[in-house]
N, C-alpha and C positions, 0 to 999 in steps of 0.2 A: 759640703764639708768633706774632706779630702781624711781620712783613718786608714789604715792598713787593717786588710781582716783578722788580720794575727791577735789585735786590741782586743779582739770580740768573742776569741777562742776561747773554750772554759782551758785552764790548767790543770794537771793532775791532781788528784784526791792528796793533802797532806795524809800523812801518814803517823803514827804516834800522838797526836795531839789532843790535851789532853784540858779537860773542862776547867777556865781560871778563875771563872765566875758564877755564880748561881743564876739563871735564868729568872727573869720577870715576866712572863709572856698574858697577855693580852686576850682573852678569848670572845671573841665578839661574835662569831658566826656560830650557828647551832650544829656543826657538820665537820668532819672531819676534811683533810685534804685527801682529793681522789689523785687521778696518773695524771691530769694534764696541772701538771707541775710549774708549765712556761706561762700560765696564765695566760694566753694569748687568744681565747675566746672571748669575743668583744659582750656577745647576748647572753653567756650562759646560765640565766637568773639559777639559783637554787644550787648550784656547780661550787667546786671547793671555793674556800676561800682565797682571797689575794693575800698573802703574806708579808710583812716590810718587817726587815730584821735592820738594827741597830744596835750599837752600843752607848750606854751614858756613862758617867761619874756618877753612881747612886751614893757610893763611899769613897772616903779619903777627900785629897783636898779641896776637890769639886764639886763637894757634893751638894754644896749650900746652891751651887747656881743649876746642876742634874738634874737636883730634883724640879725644880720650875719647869726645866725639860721636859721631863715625863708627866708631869700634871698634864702642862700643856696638849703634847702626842695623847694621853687618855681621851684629854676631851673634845682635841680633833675626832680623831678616831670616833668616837662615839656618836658626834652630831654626823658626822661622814655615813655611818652605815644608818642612823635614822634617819638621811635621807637616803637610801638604797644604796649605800657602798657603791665601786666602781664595778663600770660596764654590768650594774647589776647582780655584782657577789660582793659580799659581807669581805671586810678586812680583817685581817688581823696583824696586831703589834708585837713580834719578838722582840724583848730588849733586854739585852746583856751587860749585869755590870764590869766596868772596865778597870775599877779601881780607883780611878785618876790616876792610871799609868799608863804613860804612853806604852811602853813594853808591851803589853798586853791588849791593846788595840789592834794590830796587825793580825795576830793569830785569833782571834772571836772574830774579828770581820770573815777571814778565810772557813773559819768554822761556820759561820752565819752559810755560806757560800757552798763551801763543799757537803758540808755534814747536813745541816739544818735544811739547804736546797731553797733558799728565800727565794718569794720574788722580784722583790722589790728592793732596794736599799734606803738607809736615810743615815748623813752625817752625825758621830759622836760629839762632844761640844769640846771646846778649846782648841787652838789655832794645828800642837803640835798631836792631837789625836788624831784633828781631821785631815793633817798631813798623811800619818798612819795608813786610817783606812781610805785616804783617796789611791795610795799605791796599788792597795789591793783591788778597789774597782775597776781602776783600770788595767790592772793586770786582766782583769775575768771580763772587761768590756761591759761595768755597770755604771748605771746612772746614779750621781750620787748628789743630791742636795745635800747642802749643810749647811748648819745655823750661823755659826760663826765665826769661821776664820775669813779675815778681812783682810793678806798679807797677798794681794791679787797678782805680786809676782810670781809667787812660790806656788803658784795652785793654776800649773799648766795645764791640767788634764781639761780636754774640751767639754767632758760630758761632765763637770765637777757645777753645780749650780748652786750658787753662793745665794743664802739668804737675809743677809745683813750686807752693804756695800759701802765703803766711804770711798768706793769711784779706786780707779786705779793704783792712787799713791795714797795710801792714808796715812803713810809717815808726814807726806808735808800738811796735808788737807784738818787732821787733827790740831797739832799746834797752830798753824794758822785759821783756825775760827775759834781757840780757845785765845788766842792772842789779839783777834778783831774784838772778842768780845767786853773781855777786862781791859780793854783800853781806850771802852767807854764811859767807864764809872768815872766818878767824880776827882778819886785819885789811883790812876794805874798803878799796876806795879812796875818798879826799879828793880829791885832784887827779886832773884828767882833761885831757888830751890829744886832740884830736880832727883828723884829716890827712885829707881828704877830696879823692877824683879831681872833675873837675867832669862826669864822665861820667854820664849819665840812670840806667845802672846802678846808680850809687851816691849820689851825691848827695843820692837822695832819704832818706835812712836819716841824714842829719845836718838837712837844711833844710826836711823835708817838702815837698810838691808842690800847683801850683794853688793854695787857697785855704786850708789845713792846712800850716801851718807849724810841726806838731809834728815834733819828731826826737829828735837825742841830744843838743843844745845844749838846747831849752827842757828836756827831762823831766830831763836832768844837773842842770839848775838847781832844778826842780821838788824833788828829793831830795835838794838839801843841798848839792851836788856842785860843785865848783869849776873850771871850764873853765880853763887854763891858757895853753892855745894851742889855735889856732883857726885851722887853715892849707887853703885850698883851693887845687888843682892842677887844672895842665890834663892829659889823658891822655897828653900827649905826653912827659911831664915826664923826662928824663933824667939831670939833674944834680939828686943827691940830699943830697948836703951842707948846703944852705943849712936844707932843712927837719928835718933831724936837728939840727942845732947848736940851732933853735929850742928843737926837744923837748928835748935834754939839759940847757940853761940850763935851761930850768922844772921838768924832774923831776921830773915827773909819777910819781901813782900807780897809774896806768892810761893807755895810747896805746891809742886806736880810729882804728883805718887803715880806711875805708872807702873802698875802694878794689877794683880786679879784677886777675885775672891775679897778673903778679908784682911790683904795687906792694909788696906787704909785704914781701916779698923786699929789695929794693928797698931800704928803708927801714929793717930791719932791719941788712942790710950798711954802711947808711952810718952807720950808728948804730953799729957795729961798727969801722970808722976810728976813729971818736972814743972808742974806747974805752969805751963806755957800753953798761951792759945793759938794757934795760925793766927794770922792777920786774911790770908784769904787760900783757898786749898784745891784743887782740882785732883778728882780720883780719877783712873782710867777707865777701868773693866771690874768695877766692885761692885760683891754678892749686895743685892739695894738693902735688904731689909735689916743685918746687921749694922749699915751706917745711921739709919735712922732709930734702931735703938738705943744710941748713944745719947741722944736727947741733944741739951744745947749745943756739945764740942763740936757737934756735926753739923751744927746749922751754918748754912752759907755754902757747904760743900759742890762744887761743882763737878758736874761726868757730861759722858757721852752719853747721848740716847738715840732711838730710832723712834720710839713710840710710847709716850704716857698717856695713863685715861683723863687726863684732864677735859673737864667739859668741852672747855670749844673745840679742844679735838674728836672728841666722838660724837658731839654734834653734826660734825662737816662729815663724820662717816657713816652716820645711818644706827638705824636701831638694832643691824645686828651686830656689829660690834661692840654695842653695850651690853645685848647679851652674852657674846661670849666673854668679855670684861666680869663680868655679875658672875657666871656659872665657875671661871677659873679663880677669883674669888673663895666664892664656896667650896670650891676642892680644898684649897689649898689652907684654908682653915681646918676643914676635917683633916687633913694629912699635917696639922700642927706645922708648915712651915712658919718663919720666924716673919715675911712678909710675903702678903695674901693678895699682894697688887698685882694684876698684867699689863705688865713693862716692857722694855727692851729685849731680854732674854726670852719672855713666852714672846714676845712677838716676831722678832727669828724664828723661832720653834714651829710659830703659825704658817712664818710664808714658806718653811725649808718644805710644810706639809703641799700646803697651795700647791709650790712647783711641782711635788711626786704626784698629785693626780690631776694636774696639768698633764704632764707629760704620757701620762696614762690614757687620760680621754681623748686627748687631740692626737694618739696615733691609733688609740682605738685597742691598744691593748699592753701586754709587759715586754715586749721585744725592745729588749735596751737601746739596738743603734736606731729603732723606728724613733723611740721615746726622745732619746738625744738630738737628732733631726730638725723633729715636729717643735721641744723646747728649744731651736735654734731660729728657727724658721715663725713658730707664733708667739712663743715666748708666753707669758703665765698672767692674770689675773691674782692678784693675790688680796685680801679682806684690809691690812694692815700699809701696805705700801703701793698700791695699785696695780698698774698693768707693770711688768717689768718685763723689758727684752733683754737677749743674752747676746752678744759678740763677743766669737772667740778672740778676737785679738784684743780684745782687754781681758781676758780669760773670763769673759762672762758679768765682768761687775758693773753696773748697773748706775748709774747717776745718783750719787748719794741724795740721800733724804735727811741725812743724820742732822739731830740738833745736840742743845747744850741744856741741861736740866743743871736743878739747882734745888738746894735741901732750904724751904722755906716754914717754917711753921709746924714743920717736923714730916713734912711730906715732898716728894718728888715734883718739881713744875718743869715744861718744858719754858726757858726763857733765854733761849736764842736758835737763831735770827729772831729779829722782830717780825717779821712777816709771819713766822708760824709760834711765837709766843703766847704763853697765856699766862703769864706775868712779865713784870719788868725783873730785866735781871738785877742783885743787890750787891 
């Protein structure tokens, strides 16, 4: 791998900057941090800790799917140093909240960096945060796993390690497996419906990005399929009436909300005012646990996934996956989230972990460009999605794994493809 050493230079100390968010921090080792600050002693048992600074969404828009985040990172972290942390010292988790503003991601990552002195890095969640702080990594030459931005044009940085992948182009790869899929029920859809956030998150999965202007508008048209309504939002969007009345006049045979958090929600209830059911509905990137407490309007609902506990799938992975299934569970009840399942989002969370002490052990310590190398060269084991290798000329993404789940009986099932189904889709 070909870097200029400039990549790997620290920058100067910002100056003025000032605290946006209140610190979460993590203490897991019994010992303070001593001088060797680079963490780059491979044996040092007893020696400071290894530090991994991060930011989440604990509050504002994000917060419903941040926190899942940071349950998750807890109880990595925690099974991590009971089995002896890395190279032998105890972890620890700084994590700053971001707000859900991207604004405010740039400057905590550089604080995390200059001030805090981390040694580690881990991605913020949503597409335009981890944009944010991939700048800043690479400005300082750090390695940066993240959860979830899946936009594998936009996420040039070579040491950027994507832990969720739908492979190169997830503009066309998205619609066309949700489009093989419903078009094999008994009556496909004709009409289609398409309610898109104007958010980087999403957007791109209807208008395609840069110069690739495939999505779910052309390839809808491409198969026949009759676009109905064609409504884009901004993410602030509140009043939900005006775009529900749209969809109900047209009555559609399919509504694709692409959209995050709880726009589906969202849209579903106002669609529920007016007395109107979908006929069949597809969410993108939504918070799981508030669709499912909608009860019946949500049943049938389809999304993307990477990973449900559904039996046969954690059968095929072993009994530790059901333990850490079972333990994030029980977190996540004490911490009163609204859904106690680990899903898609913790299982990002999981592998973004997997890759930082991937990269950690197979160089043998925290020297970012060793770390970026060895993750180039051995690529990572991960609990959730198995071995993953990184090419930088796909910027690192990975051969999607991604299915299609479906709100069944008032719970998540994966049920597409059929090869890795554990129902039939409805």
């Amino acid at each position: 791998m070909q870097m200029r050493d400039a990549r790997f230079a620290s920058s100067a100390r910002l100056r003025g900057l000032t605290a946006l968010a209140a610190a979460v921090v993590l203490t897991v080792a019994g010992c303070n941090r001593g001088s060797d600050s680079d963490g780059a002693s491979g044996g040092d048992k007893g020696g400071p800790p290894i530090v991994v600074g991060s930011t989440l969404s604990l509050t504002g828009a994000f917060a419903a799917t941040g926190q899942i985040h940071k349950i998750a990172g807890e109880e990595y972290v925690d099974r991590l140093n009971a089995a002896g942390g890395l190279l032998g010292r105890k972890v620890e988790w700084k994590v700053l909240d971001d707000q859900s503003d991207q604004a405010k991601v740039a400057q905590l990552y550089e604080r995390l960096i200059t001030q805090d002195k981390v040694d580690l890095l881990l991605g913020p969640y949503a597409t335009p945060n981890i944009l944010s702080a991939m700048a800043v990594a690479q400005r300082h030459g750090y390695v940066l796993p993240q959860h979830t931005a899946v936009l594998a044009p936009q996420l040039t940085y070579d040491c950027q390690f994507p832990a969720w992948s739908i492979g190169p182009t997830p503009n066309k790869f998205i619609p066309d497996q949700l489009f093989d899929a419903v078009e094999t029920l008994p009556t496909p859809p004709k009409k289609v419906a398409v309610v898109t956030s104007q958010s980087g998150s999403a957007a791109f999965v209807t208008d395609g990005f840069g110069d690739d202007k495939s999505g779910v508008l052309t390839i809808a048209k491409e198969r026949g399929l009759d676009v109905v309504v064609n409504v884009h939002y901004p993410p602030t969007t509140t009043d939900w009436a005006p775009i529900a009345t749209q969809v109900r006049d047209a009555d559609p045979d399919l509504i694709i909300s692409n959209g995050l958090g709880v726009d589906a929600v969202n849209l579903v209830q106002a669609m529920k005012q007016l007395n109107y059911s979908p006929k069949k509905m597809f969410a993108l990137f939504p918070a799981p646990g508030p669709l499912l407490a909608l009860g019946a309007p949500a049943d049938g609902i389809l999304s993307v996934s990477m990973f449900e506990p559904n039996k046969p799938t954690l059968d095929k992975l072993g009994p530790k996956a059901t333990e850490i299934t079972t333990d994030f569970t029980k977190r996540a009840k004490e911490a009163k989230l609204p859904y106690t399942t680990f899903e898609t989002q913790a299982a990002a969370s999981w592998n973004a972990w997997d890759i930082l002490a991937a990269g950690v052990k197979s160089s043998g310590g925290t020297d970012q460009r060793k770390m970026c190398g060895s993750l180039h060269d051995k690529g990572a084991d991960t609990t959730f999605s198995g071995h993953l290798k990184f090419d930088p000329k796909d910027h690192n993404f990975w051969p999607t794994t991604q299915t299609l789940k479906q709100i069944q009986d008032g719970d998540w099932v994966t049920v597409w493809p059929k090869n890795k189904a554990a129902a039939p889709l409805k």
